[in-house]
C-alpha positions in Angstrom: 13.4 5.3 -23.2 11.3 3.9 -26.3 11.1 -0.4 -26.4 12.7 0.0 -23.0 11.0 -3.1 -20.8 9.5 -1.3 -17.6 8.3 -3.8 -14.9 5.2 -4.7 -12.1 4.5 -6.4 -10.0 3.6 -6.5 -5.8 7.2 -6.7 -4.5 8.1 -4.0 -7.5 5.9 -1.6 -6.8 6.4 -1.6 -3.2 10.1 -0.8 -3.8 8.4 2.2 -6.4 7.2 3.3 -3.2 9.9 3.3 -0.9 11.7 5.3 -3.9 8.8 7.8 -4.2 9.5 8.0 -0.5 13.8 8.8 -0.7 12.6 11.5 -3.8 10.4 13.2 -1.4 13.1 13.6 1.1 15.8 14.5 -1.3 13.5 17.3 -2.8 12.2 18.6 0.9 15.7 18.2 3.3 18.3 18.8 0.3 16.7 20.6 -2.5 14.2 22.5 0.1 11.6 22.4 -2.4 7.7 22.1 -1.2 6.5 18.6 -1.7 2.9 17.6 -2.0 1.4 13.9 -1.9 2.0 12.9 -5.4 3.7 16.5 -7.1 6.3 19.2 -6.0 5.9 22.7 -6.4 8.8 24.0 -8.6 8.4 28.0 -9.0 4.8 28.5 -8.5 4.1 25.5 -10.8 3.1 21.4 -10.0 5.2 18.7 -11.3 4.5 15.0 -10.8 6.6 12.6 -9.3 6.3 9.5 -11.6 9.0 6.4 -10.8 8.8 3.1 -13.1 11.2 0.4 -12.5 12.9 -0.8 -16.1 15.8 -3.2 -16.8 19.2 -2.3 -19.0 22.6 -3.4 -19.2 24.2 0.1 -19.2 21.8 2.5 -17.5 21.0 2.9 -13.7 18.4 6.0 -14.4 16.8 7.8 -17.0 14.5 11.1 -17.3 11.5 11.2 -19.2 10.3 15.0 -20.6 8.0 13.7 -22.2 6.0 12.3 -19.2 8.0 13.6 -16.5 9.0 10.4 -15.4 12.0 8.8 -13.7 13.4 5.4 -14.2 15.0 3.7 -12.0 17.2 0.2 -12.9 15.2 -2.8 -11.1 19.0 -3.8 -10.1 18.7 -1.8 -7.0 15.4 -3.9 -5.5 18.5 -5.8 -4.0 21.1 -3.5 -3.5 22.3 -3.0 -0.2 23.9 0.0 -0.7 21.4 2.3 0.1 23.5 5.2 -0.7 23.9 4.4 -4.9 20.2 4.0 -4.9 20.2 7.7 -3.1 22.4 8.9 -5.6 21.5 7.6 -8.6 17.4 9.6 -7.5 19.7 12.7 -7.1 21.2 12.7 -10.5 17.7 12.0 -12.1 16.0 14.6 -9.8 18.7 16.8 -11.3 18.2 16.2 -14.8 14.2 16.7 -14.0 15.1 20.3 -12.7 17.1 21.3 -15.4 14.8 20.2 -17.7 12.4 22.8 -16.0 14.4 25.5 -16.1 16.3 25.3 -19.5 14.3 22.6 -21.5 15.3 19.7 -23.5 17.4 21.1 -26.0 21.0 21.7 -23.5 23.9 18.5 -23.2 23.0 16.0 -21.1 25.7 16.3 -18.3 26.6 19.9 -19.8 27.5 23.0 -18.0 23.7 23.4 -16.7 23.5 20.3 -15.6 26.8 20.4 -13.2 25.7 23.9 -11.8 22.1 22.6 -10.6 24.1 19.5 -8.8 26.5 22.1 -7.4 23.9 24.2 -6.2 22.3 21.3 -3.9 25.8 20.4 -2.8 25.8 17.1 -3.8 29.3 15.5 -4.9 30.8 14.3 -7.9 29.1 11.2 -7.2 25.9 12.5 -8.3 27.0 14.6 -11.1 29.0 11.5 -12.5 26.3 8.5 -11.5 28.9 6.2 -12.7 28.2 3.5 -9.9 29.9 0.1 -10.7 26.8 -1.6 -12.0 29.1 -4.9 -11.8 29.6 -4.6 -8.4 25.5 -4.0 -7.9 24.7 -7.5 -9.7 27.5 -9.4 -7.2 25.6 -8.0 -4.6 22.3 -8.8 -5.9 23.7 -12.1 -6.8 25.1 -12.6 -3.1 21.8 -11.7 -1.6 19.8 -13.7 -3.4 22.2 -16.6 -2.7 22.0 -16.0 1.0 18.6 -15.9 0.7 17.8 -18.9 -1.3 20.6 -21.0 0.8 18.2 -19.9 3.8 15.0 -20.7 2.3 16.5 -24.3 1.4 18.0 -25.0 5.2 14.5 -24.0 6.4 13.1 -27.4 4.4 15.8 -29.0 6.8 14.6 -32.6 8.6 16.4 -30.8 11.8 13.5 -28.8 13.5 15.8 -25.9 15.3 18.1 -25.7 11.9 14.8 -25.1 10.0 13.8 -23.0 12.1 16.6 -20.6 12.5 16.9 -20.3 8.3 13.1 -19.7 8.0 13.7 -16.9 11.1 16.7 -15.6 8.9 15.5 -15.5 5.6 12.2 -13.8 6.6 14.4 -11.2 8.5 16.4 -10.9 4.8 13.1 -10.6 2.9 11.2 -7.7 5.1 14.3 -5.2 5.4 14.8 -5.6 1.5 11.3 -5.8 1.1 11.3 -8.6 -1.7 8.8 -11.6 -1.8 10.0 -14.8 -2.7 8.9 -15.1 -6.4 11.0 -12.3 -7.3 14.2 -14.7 -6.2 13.0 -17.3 -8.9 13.7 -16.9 -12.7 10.3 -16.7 -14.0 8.5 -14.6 -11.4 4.9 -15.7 -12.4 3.3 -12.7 -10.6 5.5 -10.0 -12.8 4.3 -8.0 -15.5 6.3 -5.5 -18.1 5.2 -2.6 -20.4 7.0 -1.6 -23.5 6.9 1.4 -25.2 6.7 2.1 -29.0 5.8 4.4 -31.3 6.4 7.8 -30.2 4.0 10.1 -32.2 3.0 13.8 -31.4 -0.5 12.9 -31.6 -2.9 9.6 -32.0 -3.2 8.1 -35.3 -5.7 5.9 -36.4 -3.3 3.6 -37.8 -1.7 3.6 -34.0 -5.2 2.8 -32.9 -5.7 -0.2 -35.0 -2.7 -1.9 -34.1 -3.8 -1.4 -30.3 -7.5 -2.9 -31.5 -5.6 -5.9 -33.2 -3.3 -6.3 -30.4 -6.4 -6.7 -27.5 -6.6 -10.1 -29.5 -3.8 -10.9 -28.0 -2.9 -11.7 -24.4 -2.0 -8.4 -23.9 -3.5 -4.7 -23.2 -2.6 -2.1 -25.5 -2.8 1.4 -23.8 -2.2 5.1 -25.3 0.0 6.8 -22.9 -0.2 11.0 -23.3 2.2 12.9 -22.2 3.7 16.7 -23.1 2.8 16.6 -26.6 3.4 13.1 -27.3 1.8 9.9 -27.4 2.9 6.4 -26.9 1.6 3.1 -27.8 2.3 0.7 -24.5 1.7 -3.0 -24.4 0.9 -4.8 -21.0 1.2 -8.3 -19.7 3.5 -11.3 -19.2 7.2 -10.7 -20.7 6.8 -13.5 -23.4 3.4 -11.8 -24.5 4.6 -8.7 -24.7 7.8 -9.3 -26.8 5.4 -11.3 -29.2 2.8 -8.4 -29.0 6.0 -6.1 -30.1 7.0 -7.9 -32.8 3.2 -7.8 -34.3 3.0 -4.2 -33.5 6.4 -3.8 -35.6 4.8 -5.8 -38.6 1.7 -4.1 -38.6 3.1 -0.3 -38.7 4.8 -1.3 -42.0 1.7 -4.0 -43.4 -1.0 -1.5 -42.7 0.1 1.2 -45.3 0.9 -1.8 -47.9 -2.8 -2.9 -47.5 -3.8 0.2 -48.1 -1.7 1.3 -51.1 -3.2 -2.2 -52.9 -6.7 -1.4 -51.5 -6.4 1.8 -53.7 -4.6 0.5 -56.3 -7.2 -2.2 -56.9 -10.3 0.3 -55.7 -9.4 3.9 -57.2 -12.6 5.4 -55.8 -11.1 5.1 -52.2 -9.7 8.7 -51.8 -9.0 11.0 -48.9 -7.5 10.7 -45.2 -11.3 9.5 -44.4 -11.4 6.5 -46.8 -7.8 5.3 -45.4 -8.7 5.5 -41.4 -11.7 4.0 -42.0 -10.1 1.0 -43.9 -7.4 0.6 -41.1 -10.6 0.7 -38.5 -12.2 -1.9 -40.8 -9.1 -3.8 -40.8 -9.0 -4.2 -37.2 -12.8 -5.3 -36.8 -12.1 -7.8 -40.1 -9.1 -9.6 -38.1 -11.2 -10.3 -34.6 -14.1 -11.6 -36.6 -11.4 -14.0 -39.0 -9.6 -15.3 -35.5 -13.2 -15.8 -33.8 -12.8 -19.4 -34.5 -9.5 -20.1 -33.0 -10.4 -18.2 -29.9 -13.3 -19.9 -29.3 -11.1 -22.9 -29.2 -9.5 -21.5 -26.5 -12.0 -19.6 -24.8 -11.6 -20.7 -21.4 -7.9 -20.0 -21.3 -8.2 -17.1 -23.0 -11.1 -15.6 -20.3 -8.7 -16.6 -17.4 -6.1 -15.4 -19.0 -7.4 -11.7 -20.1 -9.0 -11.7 -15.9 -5.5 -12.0 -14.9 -4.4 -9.1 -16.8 -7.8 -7.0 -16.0 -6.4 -7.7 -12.3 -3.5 -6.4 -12.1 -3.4 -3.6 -15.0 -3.9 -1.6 -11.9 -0.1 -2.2 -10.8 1.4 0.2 -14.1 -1.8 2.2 -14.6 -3.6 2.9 -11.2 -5.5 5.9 -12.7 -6.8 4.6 -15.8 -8.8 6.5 -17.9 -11.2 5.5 -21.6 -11.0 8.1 -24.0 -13.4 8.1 -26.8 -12.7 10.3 -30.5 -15.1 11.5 -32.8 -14.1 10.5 -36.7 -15.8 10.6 -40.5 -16.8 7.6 -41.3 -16.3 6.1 -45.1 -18.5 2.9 -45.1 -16.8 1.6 -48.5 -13.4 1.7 -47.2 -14.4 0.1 -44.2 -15.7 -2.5 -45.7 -13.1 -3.0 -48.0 -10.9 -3.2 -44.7 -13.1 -5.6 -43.1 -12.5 -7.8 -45.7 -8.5 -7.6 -46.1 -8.6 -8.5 -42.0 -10.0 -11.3 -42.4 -7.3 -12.4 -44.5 -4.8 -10.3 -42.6 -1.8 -13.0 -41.9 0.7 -12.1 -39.3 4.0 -13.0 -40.8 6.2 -14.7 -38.5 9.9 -13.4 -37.4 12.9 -15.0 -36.6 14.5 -14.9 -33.0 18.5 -14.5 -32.8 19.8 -15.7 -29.5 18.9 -12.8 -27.8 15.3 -13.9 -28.2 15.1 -10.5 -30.5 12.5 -10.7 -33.2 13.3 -9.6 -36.2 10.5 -9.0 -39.5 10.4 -10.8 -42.0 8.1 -8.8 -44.8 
């Protein structure tokens, strides 16, 4: 689900793994299907089991072809109804083996659909997936009262009061397996990813927004999957939303600088000249912002460690890449000149805090 906010953190990706955990059991006791430490074996062939946590008003799960990857709503992490949760994997699990076996291009909850959860016995529950999501957030909402209420009584002046909430609450925390930050609004220790850009290959232009965005407190990463590629941004929810927003600008900027780079430069011809001025324009924009970052250089080093530290949490096998490209030294340095005039425009927020361009 592209722009979808997936998120990371300790607490979070323990819970990742107690889901992993249900998925395995599902596919081995109910779908009898062999499972191996991070695949399953679906006629003769590996899949991987991939689960990211995400957050959405109207969806509890989603399926991902592309990356054969399964979402599961963040709601859950304090859902006591174990059962849902249990359902919800099902009806993704579901939609991951008819995907195998017929591809993407059948209805969603069509006729293929209902026969694979028929087939594994499952009930109408599962086919349907239409858990009260209402009724999830009052019992996140109750928990995390009870929880906080606890953690409060055990500041209490009365030792054996104090006590007894600190037992309680710790009791609350471990079988829910949820650390304290995640009760508080702005969990500092929580990072998202969003996605954009879906393309069926890498682009240079798609490259040089990631090089402009590692000026930013973010990390840019190209995710690959089945004939696709993503651009994914990484860090601190506030970052990343601005880091969006810039990404948004510069998709549309980019091929505007280069149309007046051309128009103003007619001997800059070909698919060469015009990747090397976007590559150009990235390396033109670090060197123009040098100043303001050395400003804040301290800050910005702590800051960029922080993320280095826990990248790890969304991307535990990360990989460099490196491409081979024709190099057009006059475009590029008619690029490295526009970025260091390059001017991100700023956007306007609704209430929402949604950011919209303003070109």
């Amino acid at each position: 689900m592209e722009n979808t906010l997936l998120f990371y953190s300790k607490t979070l990706v323990a819970f990742q793994r107690k889901i992993t955990a249900e998925a395995k059991k599902i596919l081995s006791q109910e779908m009898n299907i062999c499972v191996k430490k991070k695949n399953f074996i679906y006629c003769h062939h590996l899949y991987p089991l991939n689960f990211t946590l995400f957050e959405h008003p109207n969806h509890l799960g989603y399926f991902n072809h592309y990356l054969f990857e399964i979402g599961i709503n963040k709601l859950y992490i304090l859902n006591t109804d174990k059962e849902s949760l249990l359902n919800t994997i099902r009806h993704e699990l579901a939609h991951y083996i008819t995907f195998i076996i017929h591809g993407p291009n059948i209805q969603d909850h069509g006729t293929e659909f209902r026969k694979i959860c028929k087939d594994y016995g499952w009930s109408k529950s599962v086919y349907r997936a239409k858990i009260a999501k209402e009724s999830i957030k009052s019992t996140n909402n109750d928990l995390a009262k009870k929880i906080k209420k606890l953690l409060s009584l055990s500041l209490s002046k009365n030792y054996f009061e104090a006590q007894l909430a600190t037992e309680k609450a710790n009791q609350l925390l471990l079988k829910h397996h949820i650390e304290k930050d995640l009760l508080t609004e702005e969990d500092k220790y929580q990072f998202v990813v969003v996605r954009i850009f879906q393309q069926k290959q890498i682009s240079t232009k798609l490259q040089t927004i990631a090089a402009i965005l590692e000026s930013f407190l973010v990390k840019p990463i190209m995710n690959h999957g089945k004939s696709t590629v993503y651009l994914e941004i990484f860090g601190k929810k506030e970052d990343v939303e601005i880091a969006k927003y810039t990404a948004h600008f510069l998709f549309h900027h980019l091929d505007k600088l280069w149309l007046m780079e051309k128009k103003n430069s007619p001997m800059l011809k070909g698919l060469a000249a015009k990747n090397s001025f976007f590559r150009g324009l990235a390396c033109g924009y670090k060197q123009g912002i040098k100043k303001i970052q050395n400003k804040y250089s301290s800050m910005l080093i702590q800051q960029k460690n922080t993320l280095t530290q826990n990248i790890h949490l969304a991307y535990p096998s990360l990989k460099c890449t490196t491409i081979s490209y024709i190099h057009d030294d006059k475009a590029a340095k008619k690029g490295i000149e526009r970025g260091k005039r390059l001017k991100i425009n700023k956007g306007l927020q609704d209430k929402s805090n949604k950011f919209f361009l303003i070109t």
